[in-house]
N, C-alpha and C positions, 0 to 999 in steps of 0.2 A: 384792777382787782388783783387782790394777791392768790397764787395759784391755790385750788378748792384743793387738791391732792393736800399740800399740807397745811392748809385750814382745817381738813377732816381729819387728816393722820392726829393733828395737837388736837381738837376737840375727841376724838374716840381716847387718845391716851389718859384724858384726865376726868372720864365718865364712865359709868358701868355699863355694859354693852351684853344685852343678849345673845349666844351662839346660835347660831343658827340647829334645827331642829326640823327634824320632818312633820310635817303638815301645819308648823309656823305659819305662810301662806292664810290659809284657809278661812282664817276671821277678818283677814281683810279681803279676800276676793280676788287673790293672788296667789301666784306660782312661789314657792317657796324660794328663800334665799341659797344662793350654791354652796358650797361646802368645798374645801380642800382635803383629798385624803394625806394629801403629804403634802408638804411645802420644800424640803429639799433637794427636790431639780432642778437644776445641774449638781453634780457632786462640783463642779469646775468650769469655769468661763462663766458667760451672762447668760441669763435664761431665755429664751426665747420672747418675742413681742409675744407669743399668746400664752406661753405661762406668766408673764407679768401680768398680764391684763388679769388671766383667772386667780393671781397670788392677791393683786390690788381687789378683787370683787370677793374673794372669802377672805381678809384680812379685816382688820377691824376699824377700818376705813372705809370698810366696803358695805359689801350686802350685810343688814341688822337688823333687829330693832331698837329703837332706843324710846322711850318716855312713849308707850304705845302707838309709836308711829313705826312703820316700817317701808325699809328705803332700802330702795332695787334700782341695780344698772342693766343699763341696755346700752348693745353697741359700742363695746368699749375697744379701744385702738390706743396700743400705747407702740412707742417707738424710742429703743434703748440706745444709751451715748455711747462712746468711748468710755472705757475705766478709768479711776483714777484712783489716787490713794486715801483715803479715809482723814478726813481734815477737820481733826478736832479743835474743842474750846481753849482753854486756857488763859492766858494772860493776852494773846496775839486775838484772841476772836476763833475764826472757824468757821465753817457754811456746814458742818454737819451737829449742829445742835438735835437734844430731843432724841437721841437717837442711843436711849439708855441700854439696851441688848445689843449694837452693833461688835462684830467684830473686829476689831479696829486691826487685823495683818490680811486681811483679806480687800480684795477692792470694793470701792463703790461706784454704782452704774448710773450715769443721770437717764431721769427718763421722761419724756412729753407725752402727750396724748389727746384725747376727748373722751366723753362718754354721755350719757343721757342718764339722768336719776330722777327715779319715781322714789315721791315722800307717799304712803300712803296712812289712811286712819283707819280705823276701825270701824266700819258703820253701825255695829251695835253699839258703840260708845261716845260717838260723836252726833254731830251734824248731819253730816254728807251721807247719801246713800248708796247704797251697793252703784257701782259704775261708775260713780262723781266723788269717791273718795281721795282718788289719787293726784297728784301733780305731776307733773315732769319740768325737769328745768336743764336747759345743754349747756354742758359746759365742752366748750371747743375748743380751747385751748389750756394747759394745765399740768404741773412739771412737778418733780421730785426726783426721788432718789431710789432703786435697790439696791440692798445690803443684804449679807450676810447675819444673822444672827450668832450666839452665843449659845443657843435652846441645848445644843446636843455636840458630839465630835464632828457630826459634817456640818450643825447648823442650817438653819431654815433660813427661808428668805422674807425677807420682809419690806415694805414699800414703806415712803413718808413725803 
């Protein structure tokens, strides 16, 4: 299986994704999705394992809805690599495709993990009823990259 981190980072880039919003939750019978106030911590070095984890779950990979479903992680654990330099496309190839906002003078951080995600519906608009609307599915092993964005002068972080 190819890693779900960036099956969802390329499926959330090229769909339209609702932001997360308080009391979103609610028509499905769930805790709303999280929210990042800021994504630019660290001004410098690698973020910490649990700012990644909370940058990947309010990122747009992350916690959402999309096509009236909404999908929430639980227990998420990520574990950051050593740095390296930003390895773009061109004629040679490159391992950092898809990665249209990066910073390309700043490093990039590989990084592995798991998580647990809940798909849920709506039970006023489905099938399933309130308690049996949602799924869980674990993904246990599963890798990417943080980066640096372009957003601003310090740049935000962002997962793929």
């Amino acid at each position: 299986m190819k890693t779900t981190i960036l099956a969802l980072a390329t499926l959330a880039a090229t769909l339209p994704v609702a932001p997360a919003q308080p009391g979103a939750g609610a028509p499905f019978g769930t805790r709303d999705p999280i929210t990042c106030a800021s994504t630019k911590e660290p001004a410098k070095g690698a973020p910490s394992p649990d700012q990644a984890a909370r940058y990947f779950r309010c990122g747009p990979s992350g916690e959402h809805i999309f096509v009236n479903q909404l999908y929430l992680m639980e227990n998420v654990k990520v574990e950051i690599g050593k740095s390296r330099p930003f390895q773009g496309g061109g004629l040679s190839g490159g391992t950092d495709i898809n990665m249209h906002d990066v910073d390309v003078s700043q490093p990039v951080y590989p990084i592995r993990g798991s998580y647990q995600q809940y798909q849920c519906s709506n039970p006023k608009t489905s099938i399933y009823k309130p308690g049996q609307n949602c799924t869980m599915s674990n993904i246990p092993k599963s890798s990417g990259v943080c980066y640096k964005t372009l957003l601003s002068k310090t740049g935000s972080w962002s997962l793929k």
